[in-house]
N, C-alpha and C positions, 0 to 999 in steps of 0.2 A: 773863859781863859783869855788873860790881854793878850796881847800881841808879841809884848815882852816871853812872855812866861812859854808863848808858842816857839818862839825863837829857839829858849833853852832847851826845847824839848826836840823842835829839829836836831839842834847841834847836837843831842846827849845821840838822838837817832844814829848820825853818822859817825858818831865817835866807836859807839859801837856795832858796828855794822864796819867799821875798820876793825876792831880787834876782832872779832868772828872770823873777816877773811883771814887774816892775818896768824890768828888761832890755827884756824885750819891749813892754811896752805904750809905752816911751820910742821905741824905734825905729820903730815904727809912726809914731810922730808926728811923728819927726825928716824937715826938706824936707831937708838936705842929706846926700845920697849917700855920701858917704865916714864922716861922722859915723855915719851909721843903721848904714853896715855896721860899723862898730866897733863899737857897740853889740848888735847884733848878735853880734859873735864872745864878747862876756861875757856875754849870756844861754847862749850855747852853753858858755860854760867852766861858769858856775855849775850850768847842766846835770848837765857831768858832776862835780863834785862833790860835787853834789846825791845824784845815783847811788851815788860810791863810798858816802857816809853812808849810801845806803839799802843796801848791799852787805854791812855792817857787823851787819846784824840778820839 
């Protein structure tokens, strides 16, 4: 892997690893029930693509 391509992979890292926090600390605060769990299933997507990125090293 260049160096370049380590880079994008960092950055993709903390992009999402900001929307997971962000995912969750929202639905945590969310009153309504069907919103929170929406919200919810996009922390869990960013999750796993948060993974595959870290898969990638």
């Amino acid at each position: 892997m260049t160096s370049k391509e380590l880079l994008y992979v960092e950055d993709a890292l903390g992009h999402e690893n900001f929307m997971k926090t962000c995912s969750k600390t929202t639905s945590e605060q969310l009153k309504d029930v069907n919103l929170s769990t929406y919200v919810q299933q996009l922390e869990s997507k960013h999750n796993e693509i948060f993974n595959k990125f870290l898969n990638l090293l």
